[in-house]
Every structure is written in structure tokens, then in C-alpha cells.
N, C-alpha and C positions, 0 to 999 in steps of 0.2 A: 481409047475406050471412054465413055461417056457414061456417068453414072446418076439415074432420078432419083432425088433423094425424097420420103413424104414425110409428113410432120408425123413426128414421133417420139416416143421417150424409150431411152435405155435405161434398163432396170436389167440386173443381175451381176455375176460373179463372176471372173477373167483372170487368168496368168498374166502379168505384164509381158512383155515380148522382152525380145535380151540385150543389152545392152550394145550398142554398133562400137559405140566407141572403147570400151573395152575387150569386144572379142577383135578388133582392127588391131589393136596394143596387141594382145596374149598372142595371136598366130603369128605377127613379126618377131614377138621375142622368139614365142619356139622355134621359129624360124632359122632363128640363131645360137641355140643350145646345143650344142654336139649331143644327140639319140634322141630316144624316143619320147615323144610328146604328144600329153595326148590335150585338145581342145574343149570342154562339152557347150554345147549353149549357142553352136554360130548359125545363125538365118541362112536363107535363100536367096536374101535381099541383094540387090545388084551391085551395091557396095560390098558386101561380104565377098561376093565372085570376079569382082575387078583385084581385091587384096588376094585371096588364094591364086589368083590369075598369075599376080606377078609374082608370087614365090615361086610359079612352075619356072617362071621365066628367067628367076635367080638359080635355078638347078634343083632347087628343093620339090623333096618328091613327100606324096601325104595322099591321103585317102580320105576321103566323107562319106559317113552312114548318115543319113537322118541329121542329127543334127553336132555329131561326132563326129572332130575332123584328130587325123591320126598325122604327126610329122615328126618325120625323119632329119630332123633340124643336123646344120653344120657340117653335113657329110661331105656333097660335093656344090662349090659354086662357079658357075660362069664368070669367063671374063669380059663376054662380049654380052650385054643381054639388052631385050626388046620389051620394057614393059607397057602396058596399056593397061592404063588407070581410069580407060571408061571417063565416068563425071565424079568419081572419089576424087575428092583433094584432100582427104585423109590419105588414104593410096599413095597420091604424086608426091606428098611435101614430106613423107616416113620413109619415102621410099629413094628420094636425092641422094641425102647423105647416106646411107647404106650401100648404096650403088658407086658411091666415092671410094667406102671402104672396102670392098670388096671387089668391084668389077673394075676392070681398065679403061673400059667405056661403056656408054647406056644410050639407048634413046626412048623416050618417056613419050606414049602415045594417049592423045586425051582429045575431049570433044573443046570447039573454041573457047565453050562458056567455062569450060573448066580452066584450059589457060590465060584466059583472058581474066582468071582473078587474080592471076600473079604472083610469082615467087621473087620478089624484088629481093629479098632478104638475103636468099640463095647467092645470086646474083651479083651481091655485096663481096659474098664469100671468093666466089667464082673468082671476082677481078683480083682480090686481093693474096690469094694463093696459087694464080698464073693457074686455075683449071681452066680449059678450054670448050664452050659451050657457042649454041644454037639454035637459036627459036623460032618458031614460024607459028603459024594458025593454029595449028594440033599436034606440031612436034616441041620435044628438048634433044636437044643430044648433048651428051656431055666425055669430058675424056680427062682424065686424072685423076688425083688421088687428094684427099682430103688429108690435110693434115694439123697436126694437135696446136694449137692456139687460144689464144682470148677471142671470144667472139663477141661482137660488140651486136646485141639484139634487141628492138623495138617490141615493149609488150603490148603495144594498141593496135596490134595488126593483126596477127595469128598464132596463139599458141600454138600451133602445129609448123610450126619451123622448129620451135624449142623442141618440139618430140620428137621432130626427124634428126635433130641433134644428139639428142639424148637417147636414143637409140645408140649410133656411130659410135660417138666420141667413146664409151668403155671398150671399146673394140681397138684403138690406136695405141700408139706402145708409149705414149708420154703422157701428162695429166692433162686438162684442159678447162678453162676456164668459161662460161656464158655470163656477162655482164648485161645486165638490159637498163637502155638507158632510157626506158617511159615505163609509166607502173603497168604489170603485168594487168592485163582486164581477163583473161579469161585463166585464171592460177590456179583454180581448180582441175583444168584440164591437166595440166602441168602434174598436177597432184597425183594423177588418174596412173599418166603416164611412169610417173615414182611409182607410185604403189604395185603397178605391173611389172615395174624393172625391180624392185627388192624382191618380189617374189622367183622370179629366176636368179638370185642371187648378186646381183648390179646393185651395188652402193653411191648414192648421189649427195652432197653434201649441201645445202641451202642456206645462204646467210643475206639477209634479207636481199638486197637486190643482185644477189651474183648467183653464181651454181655452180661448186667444184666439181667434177669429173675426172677423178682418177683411170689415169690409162690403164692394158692390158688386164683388164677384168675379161670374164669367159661367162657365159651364160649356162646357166645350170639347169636341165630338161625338168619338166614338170608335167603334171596331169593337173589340170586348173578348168573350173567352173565358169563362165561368162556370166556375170553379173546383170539382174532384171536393169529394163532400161526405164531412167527418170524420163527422160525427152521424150518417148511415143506415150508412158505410158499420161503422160502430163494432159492429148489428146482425150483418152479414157475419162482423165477426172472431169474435163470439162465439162462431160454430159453431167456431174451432177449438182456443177453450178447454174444449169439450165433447168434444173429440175427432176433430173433423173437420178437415180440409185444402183451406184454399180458401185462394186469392191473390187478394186484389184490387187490379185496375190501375186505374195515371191519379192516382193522390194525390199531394199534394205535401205531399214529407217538412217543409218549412216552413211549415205554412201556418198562417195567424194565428187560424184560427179554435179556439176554447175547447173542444172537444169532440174535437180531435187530440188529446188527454191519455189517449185511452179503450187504446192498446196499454198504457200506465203503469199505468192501474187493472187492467186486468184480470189484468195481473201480481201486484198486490198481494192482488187475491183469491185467487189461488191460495195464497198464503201464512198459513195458520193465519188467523186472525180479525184481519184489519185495521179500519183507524180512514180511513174514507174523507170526504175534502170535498167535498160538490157545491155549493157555491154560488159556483162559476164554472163549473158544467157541469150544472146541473138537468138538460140534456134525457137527459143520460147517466142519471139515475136510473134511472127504469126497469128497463135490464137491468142495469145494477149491483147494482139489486135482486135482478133474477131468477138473474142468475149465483152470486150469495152465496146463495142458498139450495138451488145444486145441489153447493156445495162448502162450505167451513167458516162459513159466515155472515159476518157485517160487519157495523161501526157506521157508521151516515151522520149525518154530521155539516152542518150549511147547507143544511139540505133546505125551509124555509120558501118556497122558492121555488116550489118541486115543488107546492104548493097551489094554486095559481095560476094552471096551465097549463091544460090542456085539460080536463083532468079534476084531480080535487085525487089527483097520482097517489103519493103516499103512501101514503090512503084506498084506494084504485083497487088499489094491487100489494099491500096486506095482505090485501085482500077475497080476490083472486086466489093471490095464496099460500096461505093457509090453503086453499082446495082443495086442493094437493100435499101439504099436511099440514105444512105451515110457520109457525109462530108469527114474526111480527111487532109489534113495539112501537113504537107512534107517539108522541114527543113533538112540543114546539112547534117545536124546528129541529132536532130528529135522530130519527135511527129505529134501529133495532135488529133483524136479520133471522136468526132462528138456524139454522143449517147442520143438519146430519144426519137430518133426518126428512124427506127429498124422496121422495113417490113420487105414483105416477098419479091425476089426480083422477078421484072418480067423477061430476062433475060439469060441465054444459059452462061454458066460461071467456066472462066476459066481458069485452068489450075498452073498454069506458066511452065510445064514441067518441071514441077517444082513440088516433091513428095508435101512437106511441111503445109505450104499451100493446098493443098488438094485436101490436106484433113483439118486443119482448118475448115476450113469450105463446110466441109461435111458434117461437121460438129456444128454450125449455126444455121445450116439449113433445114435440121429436123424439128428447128424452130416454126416454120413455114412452109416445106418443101423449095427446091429447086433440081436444076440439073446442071452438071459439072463434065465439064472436057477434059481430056487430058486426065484422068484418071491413074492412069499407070502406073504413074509418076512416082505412086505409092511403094512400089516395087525396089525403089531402091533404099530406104529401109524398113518396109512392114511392108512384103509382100498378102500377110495375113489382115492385112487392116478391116476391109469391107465383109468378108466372111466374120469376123468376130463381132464388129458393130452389128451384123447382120442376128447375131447370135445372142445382142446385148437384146434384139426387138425393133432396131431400126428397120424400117420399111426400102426399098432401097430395090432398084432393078438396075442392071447391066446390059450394054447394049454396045457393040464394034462399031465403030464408026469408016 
């Protein structure tokens, strides 16, 4: 789908959408609570239905109204089960170790770009407790049983190893230890993950670089709210460092997630040529990118992670920039994005399949108009994106390609 964007401003008032990365957390825990649980707050977004996907696929049975998912958590689980995690690597890497603990064997079905980002970590694990696994282009197979240990874990790679962990390990009947031996970059995710495991009743104990995990803890059923999302809505605000006037409701001024950081950054852009970190907030690249090249430019500094997502979106937002006529400098963990030559591309933009990319895109085109490929993309977390910005005043037509 191909989307004309014309110049325009948003102006008005918006719900943020709800957070991906905590309603991902809340359905695996309930997932795991012997009764009934109920969700509020989960999308339509193609992440949300690759994680419901694989609970069917773990035996767990649950229903969705609207935006109310009902689960039958702990009842009955497979021993043999087929997940397919789609392009979620949230989905793949929460979803390993649970299938350790629970199923006898798994095969973990995903598109290449999704394995092709790698569960080396896993992997680590795998050799060193004789489980038996298999990889190919868009399979895992795996077959054993995870069991309670020290795990010796890299925090510069993925928090979401630590949360497919952190999941598991209160389920195993011994205690278990996570030592990381590089500083944690993205700890707040980590935090996300705590904060959803106390609430089902999972105690995790944190001393600065380790993580105790007490075995045979049991997960306790809940009725739990999905928290506004900082990352999409982080999109929103950008229109009104462009100029526009929009309020987004429902967020919470404290919330733990890494990507509430993005009112601070956008600040800093405004400010002559700042020195930006992403690597406790890669998803924010993107517009961080595209904002720095409608104002004074920016250094990005921990961008290595940005390689790694959906599209290698470094690569992804130079290719795209330089159509506005914006030089970009890619090193191996920073980039370099230089301000004052923004203007209209003569070119249509493409979106990498790569949701993050695609609104980007669309947030510095209503600077100038353009048009944008690969649209979709959006669907795998803000299905609602282009009806809302549509709704904020942006000008904007749709067209099938």
C-alpha cells in the first residue's frame, strides 16, 4: 500500500495507542496463571496476533472482544507445539524459554529477517545444557528441557533474552541465577518485564549486575489494563515539534518504559547540533533520525542496535533521507545526520517494511508532501496510525499497489 502524504499540520487531541510491549508481557504471564484472566488494552496490530497466535499453539485457549482478550491461563499445555512468531521477536525470544519449560519439543516458525536477527544467547544456553536444536531460514526446532542455573548473559544485545528468562526460570523447581556480564542498555525493558511479573505475583530479586530468581513460584490470574504506549505515541509528538498542536491522552507520566525518554530528546534536537544515545531506545531512532534532519542535524551515538530491528534502520533512514536531500554518515555504533538541506523528494519513499520507518517517513513529509511504499508495514504495531493522523488534519490518500 502506497501512501500521498501533502503538506500539512496536525492540530488536535488523540488517545495514545497501547502499549505493544506491555500487553506482549501481560497475555504471556496470564498465559501462565492457572484461571481466569482477563487483558484490556491489546491491538489488532500483527505483533499482538503473532503472541495470541502462539498461546493457541501452547494449548491456551482465550477469546477477544474489541480490544478485551479473556484467558484461560495454566489449564492445559502441549507437549509438542508449532509456534509461528510471524516478524515478532518479542513473540520468538519470550517465547524459547517457556517452551523449554513446558513443552518436550517446539518448532518456532518466523520470516528470515526475523531470524536472521539471532538468538545467539539462546544458543549459548542450548549447548551448555545438552538441549537439542535446529535452524534453518525460517525454522528453530528445539527439544528439552531447560534447566535451573546461572546464566551468564550479555546486556548489549537484547533485553528480550533476559525476559524470555525471566518468564521460565519462576516456573523451574530450583532457584536460578542471570549474571550479565556487559552493562544492561536497554534495563528499562527489563524493568517493564518485573513490573508485569510482580503483578501476577513473581518475585524477582536485582543486585546490581545479577538477577535472583527463586524457583517454583506459580503465577497468580489477574484482570490487568495495557498501559498507553511511549514508542508510537513518541510519533504523535513529533508533529508538534514541526509545528503542529496535538495532546495526546492516557500516558503515564511514570512509566517504565525506555522510549518515555522521547519529550527529552526532542528537546535536545531543537537545540543546535546535539550528541544523542540510543542504545536504551533504538526504536526511537528512526524519528530521531528524521526530526534531526528537518532542524539542525544530530549525532547518534549506540545505534548498533538499530541494525538489527526490522530493517537495518540506519541503512533504511540514510537511503530515505538522502531523497530530502540529506547527507547521512553511517558508522559501526553512531551516525551522523546533517541539518539544513531538507526539502521535497522527487522520489517515492520507501518504508523497508519496517512499521517505525513508514511513520517516520510520514511525520516529515507533511513538511513538503511525498509518497511512501510499503505502508502496511504500520500494521504490525499501530494498525490505526494513518486514520488517526488522518483525524489529527493530515492530508493523506491511500492507494493498493
Amino acid at each position: 500500500m502506497n501512501i500521498k502524504i501533502e503538506k500539512s499540520i496536525a492540530r488536535g487531541e488523540i488517545n495514545a495507542p497501547p502499549s505493544k510491549s506491555y500487553a506482549h508481557r501481560l497475555l504471556i504471564a496470564s498465559s501462565l496463571a492457572r484461571g481466569q484472566n482477563t487483558v484490556l488494552g491489546v491491538s489488532d496490530s500483527v505483533d499482538m496476533q503473532a503472541t495470541l497466535e502462539c498461546l493457541s499453539a501452547l494449548g491456551i485457549e482465550y477469546s477477544k472482544k474489541a480490544d478485551r482478550v479473556s484467558i484461560n491461563g495454566g489449564a492445559s499445555y502441549k507437549e509438542s507445539a508449532i509456534f509461528n512468531c510471524h516478524e515478532s521477536g518479542s513473540t520468538l525470544r519470550f517465547f524459547i524459554p517457556i517452551a523449554l519449560v513446558i513443552c518436550k519439543e517446539a518448532t518456532f516458525i518466523g520470516t528470515p529477517r526475523l531470524m536472521s536477527r539471532g538468538i545467539e544467547i539462546y544458543e549459548e544456553i542450548f549447548k551448555k545444557q545438552n538441549i537439542e536444536y535446529e535452524k534453518t531460514e525460517t525454522t528453530l526446532k528445539i527439544k528439552g528441557s531447560l534447566k535451573a542455573d546461572t546464566f551468564f548473559v550479555r546486556g548489549d544485545i537484547s533485553s528480550q533474552f533476559i525476559t524470555g528468562l525471566l518468564f521460565a526460570l519462576p516456573l523451574l523447581e530450583k532457584d536460578s541465577v542471570i549474571k550479565l556480564t556487559t552493562p544492561l542498555q536497554s534495563s528499562k525493558y527489563v524493568d517493564v518485564t518485573i513490573d508485569v511479573l510482580k503483578q501476577f505475583g513473581i518475585e524477582i530479586e536485582q543486585r546490581k549486575n545479577e538477577i535472583y530468581v527463586s524457583g517454583n513460584q506459580k503465577y497468580k490470574p489477574q484482570n490487568v489494563i495495557v498501559e498507553a504506549d511511549a514508542s508510537n505515541s513518541a510519533f504523535l509528538e513529533a508533529f508538534n515539534v514541526l509545528g503542529g498542536d496535538v495532546s495526546i491522552k492516557g500516558l503515564n507520566k511514570n512509566t517504565l518504559q525506555p522510549d518515555g525518554i522521547y519529550k527529552k530528546l526532542f528537546l535536545e534536537l531543537k537545540n543546535k547540533t546535539p550528541t544523542i544515545d540510543l542504545s536504551s531506545c533504538p526504536d526511537l531512532g528512526p524519528i530521531t533520525f528524521a526530526l534531526s534532519a528537518c532542524l539542525n542535524g544530530a549525532e547518534f551515538i549506540g545505534t548498533k542496535r538499530l541494525k538489527i530491528k526490522e530493517s537495518d534502520r540506519c541503512e533504511a533512514m540514510k537511503a530515505e533521507l538522502e531523497k530530502f536531500g540529506v547527507k547521512v554518515e553511517i558508522g559501526e555504533n553512531s551516525a551522523i545526520v546533517y541539518g539544513g538541506t531538507f526539502k521535497k523528494p522527487n522520489r517515492t519513499l520507501d518504508g523497508h517494511n519496517d512499521h517505525r520507518i513508514v511513520m517516520a517517513l510520514s511525520v516529515i513529509s507533511t513538511l513538503c508532501g511525498a509518497e511512501i511504499a510499503g505502508c502496511e508495514a504500520v500494521n504490525k504495531s499501530y494498525p490505526n496510525f494513518f486514520d488517526d493522523i488522518s483525524k489529527l488534519g493530515i492530508a493523506l490518500k491511500k492507494s493498493e499497489v
